[in-house]
C-alpha positions as CSV (number, residue, x, y, z in Angstrom):
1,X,-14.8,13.9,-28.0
2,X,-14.2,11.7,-25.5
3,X,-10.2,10.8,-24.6
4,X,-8.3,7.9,-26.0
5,X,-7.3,5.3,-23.8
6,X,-3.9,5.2,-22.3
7,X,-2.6,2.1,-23.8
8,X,-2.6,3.9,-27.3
9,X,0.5,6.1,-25.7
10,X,1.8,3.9,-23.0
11,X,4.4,2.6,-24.9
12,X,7.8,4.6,-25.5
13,X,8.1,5.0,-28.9
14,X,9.7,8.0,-29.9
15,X,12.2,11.0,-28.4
16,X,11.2,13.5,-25.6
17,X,8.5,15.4,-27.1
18,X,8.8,19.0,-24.4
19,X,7.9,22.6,-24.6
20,X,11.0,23.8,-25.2
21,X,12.1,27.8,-25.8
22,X,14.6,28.8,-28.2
23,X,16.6,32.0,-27.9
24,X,16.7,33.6,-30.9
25,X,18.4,37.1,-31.2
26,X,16.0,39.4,-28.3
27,X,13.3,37.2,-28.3
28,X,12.2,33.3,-27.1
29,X,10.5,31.3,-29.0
30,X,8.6,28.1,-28.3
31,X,7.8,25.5,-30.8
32,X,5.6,23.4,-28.8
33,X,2.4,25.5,-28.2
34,X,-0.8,25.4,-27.0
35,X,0.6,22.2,-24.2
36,X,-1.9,22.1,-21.5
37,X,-1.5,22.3,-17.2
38,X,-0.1,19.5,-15.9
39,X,-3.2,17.5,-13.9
40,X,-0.3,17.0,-10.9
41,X,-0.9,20.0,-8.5
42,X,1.6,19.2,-5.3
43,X,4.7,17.7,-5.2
44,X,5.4,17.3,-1.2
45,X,3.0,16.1,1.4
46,X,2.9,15.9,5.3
47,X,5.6,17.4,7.5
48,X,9.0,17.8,5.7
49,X,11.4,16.6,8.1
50,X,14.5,14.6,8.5
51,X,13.4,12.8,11.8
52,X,11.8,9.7,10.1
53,X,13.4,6.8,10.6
54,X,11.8,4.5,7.2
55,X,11.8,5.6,3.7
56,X,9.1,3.5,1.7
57,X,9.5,4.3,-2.3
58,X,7.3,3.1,-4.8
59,X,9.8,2.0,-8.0
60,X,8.6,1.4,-11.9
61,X,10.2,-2.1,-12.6
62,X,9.1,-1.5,-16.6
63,X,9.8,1.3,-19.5
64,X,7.0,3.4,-20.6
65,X,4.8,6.5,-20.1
66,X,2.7,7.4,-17.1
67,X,0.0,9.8,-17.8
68,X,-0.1,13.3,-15.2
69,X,-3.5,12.2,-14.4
70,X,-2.9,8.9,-13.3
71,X,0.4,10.1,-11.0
72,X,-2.1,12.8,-9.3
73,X,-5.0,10.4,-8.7
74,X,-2.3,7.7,-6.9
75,X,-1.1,10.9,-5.1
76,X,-4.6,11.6,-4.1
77,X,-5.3,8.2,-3.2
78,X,-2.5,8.1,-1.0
79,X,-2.5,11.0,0.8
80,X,-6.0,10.4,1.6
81,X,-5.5,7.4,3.0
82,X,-2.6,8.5,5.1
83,X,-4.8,11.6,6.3
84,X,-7.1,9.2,7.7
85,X,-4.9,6.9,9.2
86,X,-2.7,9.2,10.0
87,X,-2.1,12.6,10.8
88,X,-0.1,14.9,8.6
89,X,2.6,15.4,11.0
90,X,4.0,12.0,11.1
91,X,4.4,11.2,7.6
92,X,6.6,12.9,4.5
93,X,5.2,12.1,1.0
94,X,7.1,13.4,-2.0
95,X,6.4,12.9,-5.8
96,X,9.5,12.5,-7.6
97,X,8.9,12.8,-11.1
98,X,7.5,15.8,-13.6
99,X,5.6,15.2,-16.2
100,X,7.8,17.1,-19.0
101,X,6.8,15.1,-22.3
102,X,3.8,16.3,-24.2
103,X,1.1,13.8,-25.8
104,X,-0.2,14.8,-28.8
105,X,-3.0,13.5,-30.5
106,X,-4.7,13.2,-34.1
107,X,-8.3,14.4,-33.9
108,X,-10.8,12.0,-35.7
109,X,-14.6,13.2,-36.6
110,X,-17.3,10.3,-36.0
111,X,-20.4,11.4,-37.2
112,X,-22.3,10.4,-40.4
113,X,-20.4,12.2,-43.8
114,X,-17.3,12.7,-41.7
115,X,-15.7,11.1,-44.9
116,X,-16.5,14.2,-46.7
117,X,-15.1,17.0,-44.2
118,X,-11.9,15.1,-43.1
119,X,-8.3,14.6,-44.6
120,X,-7.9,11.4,-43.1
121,X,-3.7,11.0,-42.6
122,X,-2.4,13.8,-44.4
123,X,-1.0,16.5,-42.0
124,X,-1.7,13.9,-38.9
125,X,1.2,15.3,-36.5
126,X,-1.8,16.1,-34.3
127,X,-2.4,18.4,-31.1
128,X,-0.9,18.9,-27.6
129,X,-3.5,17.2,-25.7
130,X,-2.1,15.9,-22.2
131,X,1.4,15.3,-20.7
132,X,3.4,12.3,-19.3
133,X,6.2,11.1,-17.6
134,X,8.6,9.0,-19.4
135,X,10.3,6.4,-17.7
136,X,13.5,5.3,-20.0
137,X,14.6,2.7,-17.5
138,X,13.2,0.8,-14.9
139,X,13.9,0.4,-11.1
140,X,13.3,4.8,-11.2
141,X,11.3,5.8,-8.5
142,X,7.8,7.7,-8.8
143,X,7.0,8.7,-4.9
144,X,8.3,8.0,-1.4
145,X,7.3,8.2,1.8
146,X,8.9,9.3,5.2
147,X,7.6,7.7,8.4
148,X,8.5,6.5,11.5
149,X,8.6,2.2,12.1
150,X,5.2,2.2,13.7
151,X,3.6,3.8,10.4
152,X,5.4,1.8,7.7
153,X,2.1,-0.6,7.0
154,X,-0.3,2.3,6.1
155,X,2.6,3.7,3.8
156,X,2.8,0.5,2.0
157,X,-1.3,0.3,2.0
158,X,-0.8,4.0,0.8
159,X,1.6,2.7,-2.0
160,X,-0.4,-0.2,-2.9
161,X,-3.1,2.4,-3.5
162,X,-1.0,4.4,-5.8
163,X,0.6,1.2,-7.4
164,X,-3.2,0.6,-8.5
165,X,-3.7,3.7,-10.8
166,X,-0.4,3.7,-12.6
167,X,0.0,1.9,-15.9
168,X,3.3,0.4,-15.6
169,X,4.2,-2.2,-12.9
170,X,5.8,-1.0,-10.2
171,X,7.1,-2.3,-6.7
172,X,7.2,-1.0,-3.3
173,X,10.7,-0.9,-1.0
174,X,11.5,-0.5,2.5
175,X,14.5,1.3,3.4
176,X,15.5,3.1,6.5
177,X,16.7,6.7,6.7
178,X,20.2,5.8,7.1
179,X,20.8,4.4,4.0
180,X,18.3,6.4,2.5
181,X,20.9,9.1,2.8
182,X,23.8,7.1,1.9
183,X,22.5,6.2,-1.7
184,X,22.3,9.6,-2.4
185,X,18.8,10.3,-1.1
186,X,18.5,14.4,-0.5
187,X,15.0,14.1,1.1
């Protein structure tokens, strides 16, 4: 059965829906099961180091839900692209979200006589069947980049990649390390 496009879950329409575990007397318990991997696989990229002097971030400038596949195949994107332009000791990369809420979805059967062997909407809370990050209010940021003034085309070419494959709008923003720092940045 082939997967339902994102647009039927892009929009924020309910509470958080995480695996959570409740502590109940000597054992947990989880009420959420059977929530799959999360598609993203690494979180930091390139040499982690403080002595960059440009931090580019790419920033969600709508509410909504980003799929974990779609965040790892910008990452992908744009670490490949600053691979080959670059090496990766002269540039940080860093996603910034987790993909904590769990999308579930209501199997349908589309074969001839399915009418016979389905119960259409009764018990339709439907299965775990992928996970996204929620983003409750816009201007958060997805991913940055660390590199030095030379660099900072390719990391916007590396953000524009990434910008490409999410399903929100999203803008990129050029800020140096200084007051990176001095907005709170702990990267």
């Amino acid at each position: 059965m082939p997967r339902r496009p994102w647009k039927c879950y892009r929009e924020l329409a309910n509470k958080a829906y995480v695996k959570k575990e409740k502590k109940t007397g000597k054992m947990r318990r989880t009420y959420v099961t059977g929530v799959p991997e999360t598609k993203l696989r690494h979180f930091t990229m390139g040499k982690r180091d403080n002595d960059f002097n440009h931090v580019i971030k790419l920033t969600v400038d709508e509410k909504g839900q980003i799929s974990d596949v779609a965040v790892e195949a910008g990452r992908v994107a744009a670490n490949r692209y600053l691979n080959k332009k670059l090496t990766p000791q002269n540039y940080f990369m860093k996603v910034l979200l987790y993909p904590h809420h769990v999308i579930r979805e209501h199997k349908m059967m589309a074969f001839a006589g399915a009418d016979r062997l389905q119960d259409g909407m009764r018990r339709a809370f439907g299965k775990a069947c992928g996970n996204a990050v929620r983003v409750e209010r816009p201007g958060k940021d997805i991913m940055l980049i660390k590199v030095d003034k030379e660099n900072v085309k390719h990391a916007k070419i590396a953000l524009t990649r990434t910008r490409m494959k999410l399903p929100l709008k999203a803008s990129i923003n050029v800020i140096t390390n200084e007051e990176y720092k001095k907005n709170g940045g702990a990267f």
